[in-house]
C-alpha atoms as one frame of an Amber mdcrd trajectory, in Angstrom:
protein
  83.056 115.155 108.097  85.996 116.602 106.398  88.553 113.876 104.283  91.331
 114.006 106.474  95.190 113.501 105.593  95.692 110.396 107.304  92.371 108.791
 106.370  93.860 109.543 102.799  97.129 107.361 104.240  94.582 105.007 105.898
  93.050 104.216 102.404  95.979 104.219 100.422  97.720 101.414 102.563  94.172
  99.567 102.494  94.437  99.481  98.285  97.967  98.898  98.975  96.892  95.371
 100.444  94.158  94.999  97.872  96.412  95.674  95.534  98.901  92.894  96.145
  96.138  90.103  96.456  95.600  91.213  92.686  92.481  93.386  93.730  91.768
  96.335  91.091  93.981  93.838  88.005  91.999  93.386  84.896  91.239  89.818
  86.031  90.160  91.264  89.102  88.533  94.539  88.779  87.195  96.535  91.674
  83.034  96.272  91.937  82.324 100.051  91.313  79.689 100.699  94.242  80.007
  97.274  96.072  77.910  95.687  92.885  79.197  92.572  91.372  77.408  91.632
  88.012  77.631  87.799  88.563  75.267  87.211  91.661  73.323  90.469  90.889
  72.567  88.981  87.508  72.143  85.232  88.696  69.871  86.846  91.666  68.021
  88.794  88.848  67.360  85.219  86.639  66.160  83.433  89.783  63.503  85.920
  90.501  62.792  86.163  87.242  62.387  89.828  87.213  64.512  92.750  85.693
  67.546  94.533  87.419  66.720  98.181  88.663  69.994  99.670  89.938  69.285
 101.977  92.728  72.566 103.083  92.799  72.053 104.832  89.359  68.218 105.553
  89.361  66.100 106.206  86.343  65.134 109.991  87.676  66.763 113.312  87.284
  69.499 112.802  89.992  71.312 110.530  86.932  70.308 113.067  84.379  72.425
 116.380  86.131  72.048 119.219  89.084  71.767 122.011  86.804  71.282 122.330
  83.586  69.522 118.365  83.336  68.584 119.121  86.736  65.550 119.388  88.464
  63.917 123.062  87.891  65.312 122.198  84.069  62.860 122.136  81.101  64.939
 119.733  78.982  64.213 117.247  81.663  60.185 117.610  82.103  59.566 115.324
  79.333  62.345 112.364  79.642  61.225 108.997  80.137  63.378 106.248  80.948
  62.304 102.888  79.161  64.408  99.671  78.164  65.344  99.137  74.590  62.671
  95.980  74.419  59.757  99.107  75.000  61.793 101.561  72.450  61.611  98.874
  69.389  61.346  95.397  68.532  64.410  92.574  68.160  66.725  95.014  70.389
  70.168  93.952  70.132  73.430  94.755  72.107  75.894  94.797  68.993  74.610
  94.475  65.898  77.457  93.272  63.485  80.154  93.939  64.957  81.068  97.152
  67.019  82.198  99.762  64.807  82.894 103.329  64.846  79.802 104.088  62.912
  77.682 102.883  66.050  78.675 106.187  68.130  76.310 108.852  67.042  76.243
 111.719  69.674  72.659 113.124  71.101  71.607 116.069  73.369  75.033 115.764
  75.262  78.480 117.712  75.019  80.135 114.798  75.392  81.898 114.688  71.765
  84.966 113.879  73.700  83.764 110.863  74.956  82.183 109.252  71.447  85.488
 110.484  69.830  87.409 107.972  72.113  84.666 105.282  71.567  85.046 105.431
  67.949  88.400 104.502  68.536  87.905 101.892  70.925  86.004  99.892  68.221
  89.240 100.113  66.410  91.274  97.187  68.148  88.869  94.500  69.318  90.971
  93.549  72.328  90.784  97.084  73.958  87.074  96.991  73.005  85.841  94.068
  74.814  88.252  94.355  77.748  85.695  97.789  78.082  82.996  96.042  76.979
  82.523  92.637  78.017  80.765  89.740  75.669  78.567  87.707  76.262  75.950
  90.720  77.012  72.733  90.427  75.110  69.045  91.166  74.614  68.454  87.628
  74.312  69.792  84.416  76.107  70.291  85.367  80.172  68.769  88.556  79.055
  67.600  90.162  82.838  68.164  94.363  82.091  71.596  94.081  83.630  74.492
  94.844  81.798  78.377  95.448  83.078  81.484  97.784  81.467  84.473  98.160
  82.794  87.179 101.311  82.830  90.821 102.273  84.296  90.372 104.521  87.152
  93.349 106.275  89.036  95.354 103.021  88.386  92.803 100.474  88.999  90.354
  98.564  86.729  86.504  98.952  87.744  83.703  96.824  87.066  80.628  99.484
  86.538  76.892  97.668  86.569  74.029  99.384  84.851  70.497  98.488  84.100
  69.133  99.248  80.657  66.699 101.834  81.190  68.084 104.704  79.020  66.655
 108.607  78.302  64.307 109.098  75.908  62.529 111.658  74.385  59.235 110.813
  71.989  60.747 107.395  72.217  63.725 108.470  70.064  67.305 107.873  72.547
  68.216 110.985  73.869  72.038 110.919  74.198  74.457 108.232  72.310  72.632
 105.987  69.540  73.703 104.058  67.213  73.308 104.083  63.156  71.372 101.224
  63.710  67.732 101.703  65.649  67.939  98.612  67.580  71.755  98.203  68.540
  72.189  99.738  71.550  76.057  98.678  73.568  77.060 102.386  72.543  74.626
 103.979  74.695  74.737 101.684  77.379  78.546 102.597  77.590  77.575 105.765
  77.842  75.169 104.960  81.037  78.029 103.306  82.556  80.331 106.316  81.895
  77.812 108.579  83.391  77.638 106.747  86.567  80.883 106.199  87.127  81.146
 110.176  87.338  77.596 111.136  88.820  75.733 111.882  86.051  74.879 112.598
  82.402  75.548 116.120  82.810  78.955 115.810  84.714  79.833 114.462  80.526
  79.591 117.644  79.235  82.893 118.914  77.662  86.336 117.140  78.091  89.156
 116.227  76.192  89.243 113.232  74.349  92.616 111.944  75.925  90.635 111.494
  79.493  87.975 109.147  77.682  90.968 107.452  75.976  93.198 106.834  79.178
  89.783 105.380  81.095  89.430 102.702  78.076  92.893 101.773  78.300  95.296
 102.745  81.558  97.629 104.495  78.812  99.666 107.538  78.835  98.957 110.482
  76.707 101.022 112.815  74.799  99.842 116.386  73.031 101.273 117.881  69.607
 100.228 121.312  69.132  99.945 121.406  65.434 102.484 124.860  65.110 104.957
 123.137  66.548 104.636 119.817  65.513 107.697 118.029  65.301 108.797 116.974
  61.641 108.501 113.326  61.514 104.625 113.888  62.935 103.120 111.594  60.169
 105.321 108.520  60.789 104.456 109.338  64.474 100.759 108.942  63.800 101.251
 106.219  61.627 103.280 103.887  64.658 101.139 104.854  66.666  98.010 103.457
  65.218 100.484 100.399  64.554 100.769 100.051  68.362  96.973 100.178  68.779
  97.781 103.874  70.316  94.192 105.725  70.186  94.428 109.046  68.695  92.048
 112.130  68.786  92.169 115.940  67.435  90.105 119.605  67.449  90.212 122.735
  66.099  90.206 125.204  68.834  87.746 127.910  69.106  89.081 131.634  70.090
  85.949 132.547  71.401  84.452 130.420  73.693  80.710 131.539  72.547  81.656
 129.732  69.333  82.165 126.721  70.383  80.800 123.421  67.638  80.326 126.018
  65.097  80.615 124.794  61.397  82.839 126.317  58.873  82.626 126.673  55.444
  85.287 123.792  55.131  82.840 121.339  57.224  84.713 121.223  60.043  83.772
 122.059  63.333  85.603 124.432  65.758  85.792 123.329  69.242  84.519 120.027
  68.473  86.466 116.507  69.257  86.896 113.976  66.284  89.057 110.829  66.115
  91.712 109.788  63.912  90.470 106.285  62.929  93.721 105.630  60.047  96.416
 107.000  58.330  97.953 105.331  55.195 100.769 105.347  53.283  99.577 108.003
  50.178 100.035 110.201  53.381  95.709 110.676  53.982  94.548 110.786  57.235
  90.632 109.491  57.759  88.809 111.351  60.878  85.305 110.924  62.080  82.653
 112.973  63.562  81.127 111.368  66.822  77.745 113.708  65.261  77.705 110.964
  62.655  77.427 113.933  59.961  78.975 117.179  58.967  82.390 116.117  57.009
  84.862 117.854  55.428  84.326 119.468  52.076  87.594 119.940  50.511  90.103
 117.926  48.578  89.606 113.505  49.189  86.322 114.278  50.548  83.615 111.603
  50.000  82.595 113.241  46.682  85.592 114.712  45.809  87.167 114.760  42.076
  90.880 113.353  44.002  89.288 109.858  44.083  89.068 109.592  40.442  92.462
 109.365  40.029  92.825 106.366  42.240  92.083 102.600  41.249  89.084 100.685
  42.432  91.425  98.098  44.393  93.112 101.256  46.292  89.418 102.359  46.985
  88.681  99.396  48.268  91.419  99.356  50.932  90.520 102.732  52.169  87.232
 101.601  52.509  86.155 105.076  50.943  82.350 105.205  50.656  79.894 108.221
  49.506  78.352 108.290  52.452  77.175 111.406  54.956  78.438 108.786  58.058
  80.603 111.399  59.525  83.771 109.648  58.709  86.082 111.253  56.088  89.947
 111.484  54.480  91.829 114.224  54.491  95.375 115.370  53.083  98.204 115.196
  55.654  98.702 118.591  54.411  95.008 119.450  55.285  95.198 117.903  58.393
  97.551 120.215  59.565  96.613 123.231  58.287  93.188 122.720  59.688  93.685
 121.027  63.000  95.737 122.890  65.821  95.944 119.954  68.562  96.156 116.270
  68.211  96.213 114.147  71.079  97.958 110.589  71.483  97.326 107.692  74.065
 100.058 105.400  74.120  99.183 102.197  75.809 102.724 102.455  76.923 105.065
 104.958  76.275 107.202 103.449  73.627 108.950 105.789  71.859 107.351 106.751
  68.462 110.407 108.318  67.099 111.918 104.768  66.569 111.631 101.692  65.774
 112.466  99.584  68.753 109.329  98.886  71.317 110.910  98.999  74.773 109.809
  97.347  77.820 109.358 100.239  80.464 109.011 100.064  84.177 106.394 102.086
  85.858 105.285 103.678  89.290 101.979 104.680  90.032 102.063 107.226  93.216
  98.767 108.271  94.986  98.937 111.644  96.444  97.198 114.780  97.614  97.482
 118.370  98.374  95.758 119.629 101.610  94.738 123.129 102.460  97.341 124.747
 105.069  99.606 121.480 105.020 100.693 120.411 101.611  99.160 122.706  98.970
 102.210 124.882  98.623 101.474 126.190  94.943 103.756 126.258  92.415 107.658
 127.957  92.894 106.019 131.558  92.708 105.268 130.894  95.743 108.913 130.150
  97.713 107.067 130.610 101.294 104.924 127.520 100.454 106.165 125.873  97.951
 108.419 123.247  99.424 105.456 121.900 101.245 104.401 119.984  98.538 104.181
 116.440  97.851 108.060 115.038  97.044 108.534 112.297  95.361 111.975 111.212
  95.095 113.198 109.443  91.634 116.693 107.239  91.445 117.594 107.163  87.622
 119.988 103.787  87.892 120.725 102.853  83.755 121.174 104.970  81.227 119.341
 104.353  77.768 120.963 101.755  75.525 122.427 102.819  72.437 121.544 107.196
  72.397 121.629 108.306  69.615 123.378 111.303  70.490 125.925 109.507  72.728
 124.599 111.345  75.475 124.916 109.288  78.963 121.164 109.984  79.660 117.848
 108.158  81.139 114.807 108.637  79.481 111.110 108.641  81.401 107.518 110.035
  80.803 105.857 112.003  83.951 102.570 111.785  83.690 100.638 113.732  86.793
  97.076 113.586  86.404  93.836 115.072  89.176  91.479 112.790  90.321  87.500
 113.519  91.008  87.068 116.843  89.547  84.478 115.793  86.816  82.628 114.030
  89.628  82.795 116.724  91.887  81.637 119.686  89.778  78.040 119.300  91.050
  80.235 120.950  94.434  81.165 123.758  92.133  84.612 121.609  91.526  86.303
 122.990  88.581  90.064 121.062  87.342  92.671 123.065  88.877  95.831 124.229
  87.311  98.733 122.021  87.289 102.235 121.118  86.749 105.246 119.726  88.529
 109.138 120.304  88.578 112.466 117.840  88.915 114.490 118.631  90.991 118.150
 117.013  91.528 119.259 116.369  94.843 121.067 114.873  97.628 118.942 111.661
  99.537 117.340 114.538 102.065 113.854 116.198 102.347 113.723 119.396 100.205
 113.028 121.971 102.961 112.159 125.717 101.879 115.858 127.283 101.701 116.900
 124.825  98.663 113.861 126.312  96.330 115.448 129.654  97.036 118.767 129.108
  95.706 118.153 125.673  92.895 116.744 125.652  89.820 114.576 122.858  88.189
 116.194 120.295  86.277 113.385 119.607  84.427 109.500 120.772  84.342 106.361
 120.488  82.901 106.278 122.757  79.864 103.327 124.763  81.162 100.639 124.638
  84.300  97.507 123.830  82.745  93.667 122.689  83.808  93.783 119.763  82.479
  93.040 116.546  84.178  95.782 115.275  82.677  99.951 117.248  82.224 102.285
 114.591  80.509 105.921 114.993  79.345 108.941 113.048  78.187 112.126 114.084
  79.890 115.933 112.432  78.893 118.235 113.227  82.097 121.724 111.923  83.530
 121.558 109.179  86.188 121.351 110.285  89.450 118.987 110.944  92.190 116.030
 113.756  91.673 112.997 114.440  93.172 109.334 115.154  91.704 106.900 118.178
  92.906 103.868 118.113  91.488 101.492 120.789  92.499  98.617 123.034  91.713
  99.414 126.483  90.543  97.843 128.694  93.099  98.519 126.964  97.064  95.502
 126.422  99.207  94.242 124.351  96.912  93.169 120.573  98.815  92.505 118.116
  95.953  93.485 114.225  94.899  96.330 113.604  92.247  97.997 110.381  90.635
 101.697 111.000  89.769 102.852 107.963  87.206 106.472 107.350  86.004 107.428
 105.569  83.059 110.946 104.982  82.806 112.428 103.341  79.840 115.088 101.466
  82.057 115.487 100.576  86.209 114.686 102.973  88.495 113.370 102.916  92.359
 111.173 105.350  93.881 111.188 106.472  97.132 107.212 107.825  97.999 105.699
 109.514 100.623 102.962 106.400 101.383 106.294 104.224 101.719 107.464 106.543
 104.096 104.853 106.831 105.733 104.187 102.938 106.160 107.856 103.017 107.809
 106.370 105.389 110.359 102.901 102.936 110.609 104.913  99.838 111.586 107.332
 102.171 114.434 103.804 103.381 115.941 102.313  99.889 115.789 105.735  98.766
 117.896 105.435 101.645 120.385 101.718 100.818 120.466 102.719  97.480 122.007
 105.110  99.263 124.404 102.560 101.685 125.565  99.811  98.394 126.372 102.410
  96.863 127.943 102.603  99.313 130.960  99.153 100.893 130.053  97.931  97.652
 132.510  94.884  98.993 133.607  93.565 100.846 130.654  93.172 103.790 131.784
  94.625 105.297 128.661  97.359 106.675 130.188 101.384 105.503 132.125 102.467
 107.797 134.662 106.202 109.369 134.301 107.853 106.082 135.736 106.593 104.208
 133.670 107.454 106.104 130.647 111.148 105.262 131.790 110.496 102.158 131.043
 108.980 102.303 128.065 111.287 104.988 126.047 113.750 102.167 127.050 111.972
  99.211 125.751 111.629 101.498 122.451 115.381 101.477 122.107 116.043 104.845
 123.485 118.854 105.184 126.107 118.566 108.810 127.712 120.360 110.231 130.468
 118.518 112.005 133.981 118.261 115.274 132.278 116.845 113.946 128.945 114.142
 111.911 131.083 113.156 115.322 133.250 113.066 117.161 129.837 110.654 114.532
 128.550 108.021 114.538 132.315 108.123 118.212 131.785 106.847 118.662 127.909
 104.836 115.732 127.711 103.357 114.600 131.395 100.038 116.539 132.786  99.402
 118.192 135.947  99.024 114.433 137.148 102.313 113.160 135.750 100.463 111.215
 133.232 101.184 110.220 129.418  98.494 109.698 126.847  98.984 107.489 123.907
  99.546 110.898 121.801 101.769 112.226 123.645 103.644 109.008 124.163 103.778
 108.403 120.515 104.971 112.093 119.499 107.830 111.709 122.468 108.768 108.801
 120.190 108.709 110.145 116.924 110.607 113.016 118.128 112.830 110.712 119.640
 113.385 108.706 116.741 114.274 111.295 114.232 116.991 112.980 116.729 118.445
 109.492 117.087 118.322 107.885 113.626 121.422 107.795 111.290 119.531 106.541
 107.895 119.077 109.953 106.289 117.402 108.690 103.928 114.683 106.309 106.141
 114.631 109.058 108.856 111.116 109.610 110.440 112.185 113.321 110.571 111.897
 113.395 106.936 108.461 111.558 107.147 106.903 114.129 109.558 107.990 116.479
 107.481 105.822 114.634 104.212 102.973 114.358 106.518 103.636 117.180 109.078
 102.744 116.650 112.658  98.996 117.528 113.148  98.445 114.583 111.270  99.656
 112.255 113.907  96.259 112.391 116.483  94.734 110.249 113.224  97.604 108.053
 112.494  97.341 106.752 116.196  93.640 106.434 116.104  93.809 104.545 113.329
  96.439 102.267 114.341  94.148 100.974 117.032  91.364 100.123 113.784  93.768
  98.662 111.125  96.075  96.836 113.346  92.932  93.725 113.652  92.254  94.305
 109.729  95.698  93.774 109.094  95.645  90.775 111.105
């Protein structure tokens, strides 16, 4: 059955009321497929037997659909088993998590390890992902729980502990250590929370990064990195901001090849410090291959430093994948690097601002609201709108400019969990837009420019950018670059002072509660339930819903909406009304005009449907 628009409404105001009874919070995480650890694990000790999670089963399903799928050789000889049958005294952390614990198997999921590695660098990030308390001794019962940000909520993801193996040798994450094993366990979780193993392969590091933490990315392209990039990089990892870089690869058949520096081309590696004598240390989630040219493990540069300087880069000779480079280097060799705030405070300064933010569920359906981007002025203004008031300006500008500064940060949900449908990210972007409190209709694209935009359309999950503008009123339109194309989004905005927000599921909650009234209305006179009032009554009932209408009005009314036996459904009782309502109404900005234009009309046979459902939930 296809996802319709208002089901999409329908769950949206359903979170909405989760949401407020702290549902989806970090001390209240959602159970990711209806499993909650606590009585799964208690139920698990009472029986005395070992968790088997048929949500995630130990067969080729969890492995992929294509190439870890069924008719695949690499699959024919992998055998799940529990650390306590791979070697003896397993153990979930072994001394401490560290970066050195992420050591990357048969997967192209270098993305993913990159933003472990930096997990393990702030302890209170790491075990808000990874719960303590887990172990392969006391309780022990092969169940084990991780938890990630998803689309704005926190998840609670159960696994049990049987794991891939090959020849009894792990065959995706492991750690440096034979019997620790949280690393690859994370990596279970991961998997499941998207489908599969296989759905891993090849990402950016930033998505991996914004799961661990809720934060909000920014990218620096290397050739136009702005000048004061190193004290950037070094706030950052102040601010417990997780950082990751690549080198990219021109030609995509080259992808993870090795150069003769020791880097890797379209490979992912973190960015685990950066000190003061202006070296930068990076990592390799392969847990080998490092970089062979000046403050290199072996190189002649360290010579020249002290052994108590040494000693507080925690340089070591050792082939562990982790290496320092010259900031100089860096640059020269790296073209991206990639940095997840945990909020958006602004790196250029020194100040850490408090900033407000607004997290906006949306989505753009085929032949209603997936207009494309502006090259497409026919279609364009049917996208979502999202209407932003900018109320204070900064404190203190720098440039004495009266301005508001804010971070959009649009991002596509599901498309690494639906690629086993042939779902591939789409292209996206969105454009600001200032304007007077009305809905956007197609005539103002043809004539305005953008105030502001994303710099490019992109398929990434992710497009993030930082925007200063004048108070005022403007609205956002995010959208995919080609219309037509029906997909989930989350549009967040970070705003360094006040601002309100004026969103479609808001307006469309005003036009919930109006049906719900006329729902009442129509009961009332709908007496013997035969699903229908007959013209008289609708009289009535147009008056009890605050309408006052002359003869002619009422004649116009029988004659569109009444059937051959003067009769009324409850649909066309409730579009009478809505059309009704936006004629009549005199808050422009409230109007249910402008909400059936956010939701457009064919979506209103659901909306009533549903009213009938929710109405007792709400209850």
């Amino acid at each position: 059955m296809p996802y319709t628009p208002s089901g999409f409404f329908c769950d949206r105001l359903i979170r909405e009321r989760e949401r407020r009874d702290g549902e989806g919070s970090l001390s209240k995480p959602l159970h990711f497929s209806g499993q909650d650890y606590a009585p799964l694990k208690q139920e698990c000790l009472t029986k005395k037997c070992l968790f088997e999670d048929d949500t995630f089963p130990a067969t080729v399903e969890s492995l992929g659909y294509k190439e870890l799928g069924h008719k695949s050789n690499k699959v024919k000889n992998i055998v799940w088993k529990r650390p306590k049958e791979i070697c003896e005294n397993p153990q979930f952390i072994v001394g401490g998590a560290s970066r050195t614990d992420i050591c990357q198997g048969d997967l192209g999921d270098c993305w993913l390890l990159a933003a472990i590695a930096c997990l393990t660098l702030n302890e209170k990030l790491l075990y808000r992902v990874v719960p303590q308390e887990q172990s392969y001794s006391e309780g022990y019962c092969g169940i084990f729980h991780f938890q990630f940000w998803r689309y704005g909520d926190w998840v609670d993801v159960v696994i049990d502990d049987r794991i891939p193996t090959l020849n009894n040798q792990l065959v995706f994450t492991k750690s440096a250590e034979r019997n620790e094993f949280w690393s690859a366990l994370l990596e279970k979780a991961y998997a499941k929370l998207h489908g599969s193993y296989e759905a891993l392969k090849g990402g950016n590091t930033t998505e991996a990064m914004e799961d661990f933490t809720g934060g909000v990315t920014e990218f620096y392209e290397m050739k136009e990195a702005p000048k004061e990039l190193y004290k950037i990089m070094t706030k950052a990892l102040e601010r417990g901001s997780m950082m990751g870089c690549s080198i990219d690869s021109l030609v995509p058949a080259r992808f993870e090849t090795r150069t003769t520096t020791g880097l890797v081309k379209g490979h992912a590696y973190s960015v685990t410090g950066v000190e003061e004598v202006r070296l930068v240390r990076l990592r390799n989630p392969w847990g080998q291959v490092e970089w062979n040219g000046p403050w290199s493990d072996n190189s002649k540069e360290w010579a020249s430093l002290p052994k108590g300087e040494k000693d507080k880069l925690q340089h070591q000779s050792a082939e562990d994948g982790e290496f320092w480079m010259s900031f100089e280097d860096f640059k020269k060799n790296y073209t991206k690097i990639e940095i997840c705030n945990l909020t958006p405070d602004a790196l250029e300064d020194d100040k850490i601002h408090k900033w407000t933010v607004s997290v906006n569920e949306g989505r753009w359906v085929r032949g209603c609201s997936a207009g494309g981007c502006r090259n497409h002025p026919d279609t364009f203004w049917t996208n979502p709108q999202y209407r932003l008031r900018l109320l204070e300006e900064d404190d203190d500008p720098e440039d004495n400019e009266v301005a508001c500064s804010f971070v959009v940060s649009l991002m596509q949900k599901n498309r690494r969990k639906d690629r086993k449908l042939g779902a591939n990210l789409f292209t996206i972007g969105f454009a600001i837009y200032e304007v007077s409190p009305q809905h956007l209709q197609k005539d103002f694209f043809l004539v305005n420019s953008s105030k502001a935009r994303s710099k490019a359309y992109i398929n990434l999950r992710e497009v993030t950018q930082r925007f200063r503008l004048t108070p005022g009123e403007y609205v956002i339109i995010p959208s995919t670059y080609e219309p037509h194309q029906e997909g989930e989004f989350l549009l967040r905005v970070f705003s360094e002072k006040r601002n309100t927000s004026e969103l479609n599921l808001q307006e469309f909650r005003h036009l919930w509660n109006k049906i719900k009234q006329w729902q009442g209305i129509f009961q009332h006179y709908n007496s013997d339930q035969a699903g229908s009032i007959n013209s008289y009554e609708m009289r009535n009932a147009v008056n009890d819903a605050g309408f006052r209408l002359n003869n002619q009005l009422y004649d116009i009314i029988t004659m569109r909406y009444a059937n051959e036996g003067m009769n009324i459904d409850f649909d066309s009782f409730i579009s009478c009304l809505v059309r009704l309502e936006a004629m009549f109404s005199n808050d422009s900005k409230h109007a249910i005009a402008q909400t059936c234009l956010n939701i457009h009309h064919h979506w209103l046979h659901s909306a009533c449907l549903m009213v009938f459902a929710l109405t007792k939930a709400e209850q």
